[in-house]
C-alpha positions, -999 to +999 in steps of 0.1 A: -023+299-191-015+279-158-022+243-156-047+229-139-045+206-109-068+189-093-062+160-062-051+127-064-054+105-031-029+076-032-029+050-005+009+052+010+033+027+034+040+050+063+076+044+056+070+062+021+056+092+035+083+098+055+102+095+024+081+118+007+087+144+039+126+138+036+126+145-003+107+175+002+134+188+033+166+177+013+153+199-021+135+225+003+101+221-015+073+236+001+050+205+001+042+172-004+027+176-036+062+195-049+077+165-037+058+139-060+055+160-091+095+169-088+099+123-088+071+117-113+091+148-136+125+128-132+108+095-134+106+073-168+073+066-169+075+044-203+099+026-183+074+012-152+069-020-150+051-036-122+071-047-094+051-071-069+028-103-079-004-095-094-032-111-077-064-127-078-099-129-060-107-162-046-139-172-023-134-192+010-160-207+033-151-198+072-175-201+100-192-163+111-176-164+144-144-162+128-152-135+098-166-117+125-136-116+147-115-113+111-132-078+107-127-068+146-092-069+140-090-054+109-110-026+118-091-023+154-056-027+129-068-005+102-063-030+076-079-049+055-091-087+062-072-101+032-039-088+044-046-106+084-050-137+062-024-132+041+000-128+070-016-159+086-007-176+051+028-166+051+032-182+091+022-212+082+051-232+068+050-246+031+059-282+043+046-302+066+069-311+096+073-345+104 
């Protein structure tokens, strides 16, 4: 009997689709979904360990004309509002300047 398959949506960096398209070229497979089963086959599985910080939920307080603005952007940007804020984090310098 044949197995079963059934979809899987995965949310991707564009940079790892195109990946994903140059795997499949290079070991002429017929589709994207060759392409991931052929990695997840070769891949050690018992061996994955997490590679970026884990994080948490927090709640902030910021005025609606800002959140509203916050989720303009995000929309327009196709992104979510805790990545613009994270971004905005990462701008602002760790230490104060004198």
């Amino acid at each position: 009997m044949k197995p079963t398959s059934a979809p899987l949506t995965i949310d991707l960096p564009a940079s790892l689709n195109e990946k994903i398209e140059a795997i499949r070229v290079a070991h002429a497979l017929r589709t994207a979904s060759e392409a991931i089963r052929m990695a997840l086959a070769k891949f050690d599985l018992s061996g994955f360990r997490r590679d970026e910080e884990p994080r948490i939920q927090i709640s902030v307080r910021i005025d609606s004309a800002t959140r509203k603005q916050l989720k303009r952007i995000a929309k327009a940007n196709d992104v979510s509002v805790g990545a613009i804020i994270r971004a905005a984090l990462d701008a602002v310098p760790a230490k104060r300047r004198p």
